[in-house]
TIDO-251165 format. One line per field, with one value per residue (C-alpha): residue number from 1; residue in one letter; z, y negated, x negated. Coordinates in pm, whole numbers, plus 50000, padded with zeros to 5 digits. Example, Ala and Ser with C-alpha at 12.3 -4.5 7.8 and 13.67 -1.06 7.14 Angstrom:
<rs>
vonu <- c(1/2) $
sedo <- c(A/S) $
z <- c(50780/50714) $
y <- c(50450/50106) $
x <- c(48770/48633) $
</rs>
This chain:
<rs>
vonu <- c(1/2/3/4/5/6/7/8/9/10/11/12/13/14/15/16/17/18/19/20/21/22/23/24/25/26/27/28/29/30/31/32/33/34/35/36/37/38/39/40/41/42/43/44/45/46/47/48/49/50/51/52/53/54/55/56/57/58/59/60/61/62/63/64/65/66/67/68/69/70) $
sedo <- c(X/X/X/X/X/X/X/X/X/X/X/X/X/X/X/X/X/X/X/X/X/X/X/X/X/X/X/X/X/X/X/X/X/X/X/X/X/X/X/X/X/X/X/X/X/X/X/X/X/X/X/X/X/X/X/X/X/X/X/X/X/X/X/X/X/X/X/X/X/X) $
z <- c(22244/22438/22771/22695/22629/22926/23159/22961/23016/23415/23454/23274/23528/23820/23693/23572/23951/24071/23955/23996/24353/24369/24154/24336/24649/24505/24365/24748/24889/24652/24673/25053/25158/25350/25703/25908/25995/26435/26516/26870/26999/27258/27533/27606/28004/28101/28461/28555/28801/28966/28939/29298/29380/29662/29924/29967/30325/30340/30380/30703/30736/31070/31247/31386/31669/31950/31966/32300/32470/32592) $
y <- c(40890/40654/40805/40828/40434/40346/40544/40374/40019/40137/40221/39959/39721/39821/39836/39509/39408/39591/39457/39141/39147/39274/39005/38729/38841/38833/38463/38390/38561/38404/38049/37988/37871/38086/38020/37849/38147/38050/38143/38200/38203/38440/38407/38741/38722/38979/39001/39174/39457/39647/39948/40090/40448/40606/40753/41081/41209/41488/41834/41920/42308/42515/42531/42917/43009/43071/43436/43582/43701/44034) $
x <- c(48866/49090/49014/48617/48649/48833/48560/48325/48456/48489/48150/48022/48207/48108/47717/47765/47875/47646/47332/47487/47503/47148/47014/47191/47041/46695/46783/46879/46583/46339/46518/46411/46102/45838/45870/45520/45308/45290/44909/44803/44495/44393/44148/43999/43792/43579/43461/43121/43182/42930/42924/42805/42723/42906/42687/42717/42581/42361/42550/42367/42283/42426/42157/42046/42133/41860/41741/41780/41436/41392) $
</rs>
């Protein structure tokens, strides 16, 4: 029984340590104050473009060539 005891008390320990290490940082977390939210302000500026329409030249056609007369 000795040796279930002493594994026991061991465990116990280090639990105990443990959790206490996790609760102080949760005290230490919880203890300072919220730091000042910093709000910026944006100015969004949209410039009218035009859209323009490329001009496309007219494909021009080969034109026939002449028949010769007889």
């Amino acid at each position: 029984m000795n040796r279930y005891f002493s594994s026991f008390l061991v465990t116990t320990l280090l639990y105990t340590a443990l959790i206490a290490l996790v609760l102080g940082n949760f005290s230490d977390i919880s203890a300072h104050k919220a730091k000042p939210v910093i709000v910026r302000k944006f100015r969004i500026v949209v410039k009218k473009t035009e859209h323009i329409k490329p001009k496309l030249e007219p494909k021009l056609e080969p034109k026939p060539k002449p028949k010769p007369k007889p």
